[in-house]
Steps between C-alpha positions, in 0.01 A plus 500: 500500500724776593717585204842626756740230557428336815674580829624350795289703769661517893210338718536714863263305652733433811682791491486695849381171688686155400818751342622725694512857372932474427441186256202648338712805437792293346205284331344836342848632375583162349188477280521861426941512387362191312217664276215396712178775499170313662509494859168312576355545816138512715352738816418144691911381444504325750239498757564162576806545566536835654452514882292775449227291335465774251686518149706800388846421600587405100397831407704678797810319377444564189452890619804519710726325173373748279580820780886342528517495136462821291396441144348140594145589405598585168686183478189264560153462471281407841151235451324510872192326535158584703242304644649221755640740802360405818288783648528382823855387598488034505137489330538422145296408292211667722625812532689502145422869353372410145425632201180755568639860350563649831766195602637524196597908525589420857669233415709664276562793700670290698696369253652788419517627833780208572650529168570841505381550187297715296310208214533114518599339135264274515228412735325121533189378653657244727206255475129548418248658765198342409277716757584810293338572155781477246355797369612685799896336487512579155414894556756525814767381294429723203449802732898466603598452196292783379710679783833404415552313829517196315583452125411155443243265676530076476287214677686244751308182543196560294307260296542570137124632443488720811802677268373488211161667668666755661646593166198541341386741822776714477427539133091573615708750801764634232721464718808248498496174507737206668772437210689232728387156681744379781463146592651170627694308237826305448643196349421255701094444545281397803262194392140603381275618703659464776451787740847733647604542824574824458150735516400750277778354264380473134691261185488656204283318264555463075172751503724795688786432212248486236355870653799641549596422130203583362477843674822603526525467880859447722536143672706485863536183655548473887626167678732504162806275673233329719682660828792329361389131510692469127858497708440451831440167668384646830211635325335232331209570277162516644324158471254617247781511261560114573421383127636320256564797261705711807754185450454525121570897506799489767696243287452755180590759709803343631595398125470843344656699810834267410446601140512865524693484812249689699330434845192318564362852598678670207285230266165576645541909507602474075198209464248804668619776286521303190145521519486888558449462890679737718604253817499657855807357714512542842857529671660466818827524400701695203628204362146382435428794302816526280425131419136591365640770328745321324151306326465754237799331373380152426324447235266213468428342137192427333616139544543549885149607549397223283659279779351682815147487323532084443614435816247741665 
């Protein structure tokens, strides 16, 4: 896996829509006076949410912060994704713009259209496009990166092969390859084979950790706090989690939390990068963010993970 330390990575998902741009703002300059750098966003953040039915407003936000602060763009790195924007405002997934080369350029364009910015720091695939030749994907990617418009390239939501194939055609291409995976993973796990309510949502799986180790590759994890359902009993965890090891997992969580003296959320953030995975944490208030930050303080022993694994 990736041989840097792992990082706590700002997820902007609802930045511009859900939080308004004053507490992004504050959010940003939090993460950033508190040695943040990754500021993970997407072009499609958040169609759903937007009235617009279009994404983009992440990316303006993100824009307008880094306008209002001179120096900021030295101060952090910026991961945007392509493939999931509505083309046509309120029909996703129909009109989503995939991954063919021409919606990924124009997709990018975009990108940095909103940002204000001249490269992105590292682009994903947000999830596979299985009408496009992977051939095709891989080429558009290396041809920015060939450019200088972006200077690393990673895979959200792809199965482990589809990775490991594109590798091997941007090696063919000469051209470079996806070096990070980004997918779905915390403490707690949803029971086997049951399917998520959330689409286009992908777990990551023991073969993703086993690639990314082999290969060298970064690991993000999204839904990291699990929208906060570790501390918050107005948002219960979704019934596919209803197992006997969630019970099993919450009680050792609860256990070594009091131990180190550290939050639930605190617990799960130093679990995640004890295995070399850089958690994204999304934040609606500062406070939320300081508190994540203050993770790469705890320090989980060999005998804690021991525990988690057992009662997993």
């Amino acid at each position: 896996m990736n041989t840097t330390d792992p990082q706590i990575v700002l997820g902007t998902m609802d930045f511009g829509t859900r939080v308004d741009p004053d507490q992004a703002f504050a959010i940003l300059d939090s993460f950033v006076a508190g040695g943040g750098v990754w500021l993970d966003t997407a072009n499609c953040y958040s169609f759903w949410t937007d009235p617009s039915g279009v994404g983009g407003a992440s990316e303006r936000l993100i824009g307008a912060w880094l306008r209002a602060r001179p120096g900021a763009r030295d101060a952090v790195r910026i991961a945007t994704k392509v493939r999931q924007n509505p083309l046509v405002p309120h029909s996703w997934p129909k009109s989503a713009e995939g991954l063919s080369a021409r919606a990924v350029h124009a997709g990018v364009d975009g990108s940095l259209g909103r940002l204000g910015v001249e490269h992105i720091d590292l682009l994903w695939a947000h999830a596979e496009d299985r009408t496009v030749p992977l051939e095709e994907t891989v080429g558009a990617f290396g041809e920015l990166v060939a450019k200088g418009v972006a200077l690393r390239v990673g895979a959200a939501n792809h199965a482990a092969w589809r990775v490991e194939r594109a590798r091997s055609l941007a090696r063919e291409q000469r051209v470079e390859p996806w070096t990070a995976l980004q997918l779905r993973h915390s403490l707690v796990q949803p029971r086997p084979l049951t399917p998520l309510a959330e689409a286009g949502h992908r777990m990551l799986a023991a073969e993703d950790l086993d690639l990314a180790r082999s290969e060298g590759l970064a690991v993000w994890s999204y839904s990291s706090l699990m929208w906060g359902s570790y501390v918050r009993a107005d948002k219960p965890l979704p019934h596919t989690y209803d197992h006997p090891g969630t019970i099993q997992v919450l009680a050792v969580l609860d256990d070594v939390a009091g131990e180190l003296s550290a939050t639930r959320n605190q617990v799960v953030l130093a679990w995640l990068m004890r295995q070399g995975i850089d958690p994204i944490v999304g934040a609606s208030r500062v406070e939320q963010i300081e508190e994540a930050l203050a993770a790469r303080r705890v320090r989980l022993s060999d005998e804690h993970l021991a525990r988690f694994g057992e009662a997993r």
